[in-house]
N, C-alpha and C positions, 0 to 999 in steps of 0.2 A: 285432367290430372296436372298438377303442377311440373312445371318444368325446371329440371336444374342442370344450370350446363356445368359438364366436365370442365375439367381444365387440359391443356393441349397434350398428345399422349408421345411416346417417343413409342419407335417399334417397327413393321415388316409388315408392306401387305403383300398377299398373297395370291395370286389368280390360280383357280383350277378349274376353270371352264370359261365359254363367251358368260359374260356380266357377273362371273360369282369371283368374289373374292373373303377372305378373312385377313382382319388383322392379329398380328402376334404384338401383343404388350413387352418390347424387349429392347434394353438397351443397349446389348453384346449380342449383335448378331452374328457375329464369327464366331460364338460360344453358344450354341446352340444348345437349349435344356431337351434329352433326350424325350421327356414324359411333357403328355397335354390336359389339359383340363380344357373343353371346349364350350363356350357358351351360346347358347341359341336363344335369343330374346322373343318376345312374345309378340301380339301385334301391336302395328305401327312403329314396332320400334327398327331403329336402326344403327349404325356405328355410333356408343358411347352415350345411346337413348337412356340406360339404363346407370341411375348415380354411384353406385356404389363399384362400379368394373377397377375404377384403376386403384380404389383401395385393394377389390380382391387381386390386380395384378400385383400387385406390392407382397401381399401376403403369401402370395403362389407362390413367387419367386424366393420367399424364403425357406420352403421345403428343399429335403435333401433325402428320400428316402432311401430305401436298398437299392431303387433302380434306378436312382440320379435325382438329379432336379429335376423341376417343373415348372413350367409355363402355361399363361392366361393366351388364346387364343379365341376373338368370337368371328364368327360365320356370318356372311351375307348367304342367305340364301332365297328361293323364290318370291317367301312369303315376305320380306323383310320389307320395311317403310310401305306403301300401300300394296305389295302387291298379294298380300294374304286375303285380299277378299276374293281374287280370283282365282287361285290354287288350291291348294293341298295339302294334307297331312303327307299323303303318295308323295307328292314333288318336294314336301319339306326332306324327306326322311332318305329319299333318291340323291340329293345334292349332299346331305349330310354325311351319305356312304361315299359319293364320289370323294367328298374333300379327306376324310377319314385312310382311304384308300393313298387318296395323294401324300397326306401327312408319315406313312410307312413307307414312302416311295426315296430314290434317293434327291429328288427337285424339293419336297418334301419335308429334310433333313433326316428321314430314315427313324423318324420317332418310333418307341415302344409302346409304353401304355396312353391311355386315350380313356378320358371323365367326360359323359358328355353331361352339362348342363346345362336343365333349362328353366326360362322365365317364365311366370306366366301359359300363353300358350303355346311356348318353347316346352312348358312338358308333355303337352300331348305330342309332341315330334318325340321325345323324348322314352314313352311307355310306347308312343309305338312302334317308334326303334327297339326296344328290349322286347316288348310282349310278340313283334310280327314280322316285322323287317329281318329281324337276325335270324327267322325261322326259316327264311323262304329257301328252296332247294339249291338257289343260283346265287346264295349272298357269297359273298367274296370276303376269306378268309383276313384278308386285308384290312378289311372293313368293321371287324368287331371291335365293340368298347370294353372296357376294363372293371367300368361302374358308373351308376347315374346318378342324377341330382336332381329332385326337385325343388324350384323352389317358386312357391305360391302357386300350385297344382289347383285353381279355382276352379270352378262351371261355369263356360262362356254360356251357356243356356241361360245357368241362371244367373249371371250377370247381366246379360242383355235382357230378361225378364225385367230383374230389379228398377237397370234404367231408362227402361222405355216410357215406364210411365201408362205403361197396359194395362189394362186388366188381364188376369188370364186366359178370359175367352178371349179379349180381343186379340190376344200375341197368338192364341191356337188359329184365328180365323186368318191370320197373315200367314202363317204355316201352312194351312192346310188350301191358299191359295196358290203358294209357291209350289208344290204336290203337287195340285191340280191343272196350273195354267201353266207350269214351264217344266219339271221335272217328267211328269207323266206326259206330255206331250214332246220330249228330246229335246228340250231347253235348257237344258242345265246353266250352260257356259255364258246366256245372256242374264244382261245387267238390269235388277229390278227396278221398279219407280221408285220417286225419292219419298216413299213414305215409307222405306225399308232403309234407306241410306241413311237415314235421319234416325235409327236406329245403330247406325254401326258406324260412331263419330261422321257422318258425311262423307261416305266414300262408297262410289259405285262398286258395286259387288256382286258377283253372279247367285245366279240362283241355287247353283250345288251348296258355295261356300254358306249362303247364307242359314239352308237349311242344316248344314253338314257343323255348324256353328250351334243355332238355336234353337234346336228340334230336340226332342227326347229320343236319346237313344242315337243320336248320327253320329256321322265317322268321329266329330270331335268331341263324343260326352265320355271321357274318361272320368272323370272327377266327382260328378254331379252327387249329393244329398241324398237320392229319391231312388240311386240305383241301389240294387242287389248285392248279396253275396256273389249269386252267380254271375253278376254281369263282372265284378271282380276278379273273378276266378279267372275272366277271361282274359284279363289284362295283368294286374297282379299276382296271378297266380300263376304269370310265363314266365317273370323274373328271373333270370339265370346268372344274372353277375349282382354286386353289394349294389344297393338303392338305398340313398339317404333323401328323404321327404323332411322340407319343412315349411310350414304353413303360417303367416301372420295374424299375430294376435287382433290385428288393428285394420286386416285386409279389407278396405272400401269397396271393393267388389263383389262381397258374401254377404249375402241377407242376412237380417239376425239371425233367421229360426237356423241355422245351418249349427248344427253342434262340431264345432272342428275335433275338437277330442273326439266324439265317438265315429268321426268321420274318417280321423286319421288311424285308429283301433281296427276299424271294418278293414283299412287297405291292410293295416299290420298282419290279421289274421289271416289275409288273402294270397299273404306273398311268406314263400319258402322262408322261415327262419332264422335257415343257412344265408342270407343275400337281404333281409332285412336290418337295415344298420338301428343299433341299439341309440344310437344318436340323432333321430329323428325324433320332433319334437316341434310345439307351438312356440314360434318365434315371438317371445313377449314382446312388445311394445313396436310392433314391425308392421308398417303398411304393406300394400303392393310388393313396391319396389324398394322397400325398405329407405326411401328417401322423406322426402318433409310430409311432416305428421307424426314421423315414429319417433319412440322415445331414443334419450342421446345414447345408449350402449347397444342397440339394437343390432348397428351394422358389426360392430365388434363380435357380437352373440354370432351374426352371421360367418362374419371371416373368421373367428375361432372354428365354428363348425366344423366348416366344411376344411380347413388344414388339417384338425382330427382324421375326419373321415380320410382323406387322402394318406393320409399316414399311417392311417389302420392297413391298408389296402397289402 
């Protein structure tokens, strides 16, 4: 994918743990905005990977709703720059509580509400923070968000389908080698040959990630085409706080046959009504990452959105 660098940002990073930290987009850090919009990028990316951040900080910061201002903060977390091929949606969604918990703490600044969004495949850290993570017996009251975001909710399945360049027996027979020679014999955590890395931009990756990535139906097929109502139900249909989904008209990483309209409809009807934002919708003219390729008003379509949203709340 094309690369476009930011320009330099001003603002607060943050440590809340060994190697995690988040930066805060802020230019008055003795004026602390009590509310967060938190962004979680997808893979590979990492601090300001993503073109469009410091327009949405700009924008952020001009909300003022009932419960104050608000501020752009994004997460380094495990999976961040290469290390998602060898983790977790688990350790994404672990690090996202811990910081979340920090951010109400007073080191923290004692913040109220809390948007988490995500990239890419920042939103499966994202559904499964809402659908699992916030269900667990021991989450920590702390640690709840307010509402989420997706935006460009693709199928890593079937994106690494589209790019490999497989056929689909051949991508099923790399699968069901990874099952059979590392999974099923307690190999998870080693790193395949490179005729799997060469499927996943060139980066060593274990064998959980890679099938928990491209396999039908593993820990990270939130999104995919080809699933159910039911398998909806299971993820959409736990939604307990507002979820605004939006999906690119012009996303490079969705095969044709993928109808996003009826794809975005299935999750509509999947998720409580109450907590499905009316303002989701196909981001016309919007790649990926809503950077080069998309038409010129696409990122504004974006940062309008999502201030809506935030202001509905």
């Amino acid at each position: 994918m094309p690369f476009q660098l930011a320009p330099p940002q001003i603002g607060v990073v943050h440590a809340y743990g060994y190697n995690r930290t988040a930066f805060e987009f802020t230019s008055t850090p003795h004026d602390q905005a009590p509310n967060v919009l938190l962004f979680v990028a997808g893979l590979t990316n990492g601090i300001l990977d993503v073109p469009y951040l410091p327009q949405l900080a700009e924008k952020i910061a001009k909300l003022n709703t009932k419960d104050g201002k608000w501020v752009l903060f994004q997460i380094i977390i495990t999976s961040s720059y290469n290390g998602w091929a060898t983790s977790s949606l688990k350790n994404d969604t672990r690090d996202i509580a811990k910081f979340i918990s920090y951010l109400r703490s007073s080191p923290g600044g004692s913040r109220k509400k809390v948007v988490l969004m995500g990239h890419s495949t920042g939103c499966q850290d994202t559904i499964e923070y809402i659908s699992k993570t916030q269900y667990k017996p021991n989450f920590a009251a702390s640690s709840k968000i307010d509402a989420g975001i997706l935006q460009a909710p693709i199928s890593d399945s079937e994106a690494l389908r589209l790019n490999s360049g497989l056929s689909e027996d051949s991508f099923e027979e790399l699968l069901n080698v990874v099952q059979e020679e590392y999974l099923d014999k307690g190999k998870s955590s080693h790193i395949l040959p490179d005729n799997y890395t060469k499927i996943v931009f060139n980066t060593p990756i274990s064998a959980y990630r890679f099938y928990s990535l491209a396999s039908k139906r593993g820990d990270d097929d939130y999104f995919s085409s080809y699933l159910t109502r039911q398998d909806f139900k299971e993820s959409f249909g736990k939604v307990n706080v507002p979820l605004l989904t939006l999906y690119g008209s012009k996303d490079q990483f969705v095969p044709d046959f993928v109808d996003k309209e009826k794809l975005i409809e299935e999750w509509k009807q999947a998720t409580d009504p109450e907590y499905w934002s009316p303002l989701s919708k196909i981001l016309k003219g919007a790649t990926h990452d809503v950077g080069e390729g998309s038409d010129e008003d696409a990122v504004e379509d974006l940062l309008d959105t999502v201030y809506k949203f935030i202001e509905s709340l």
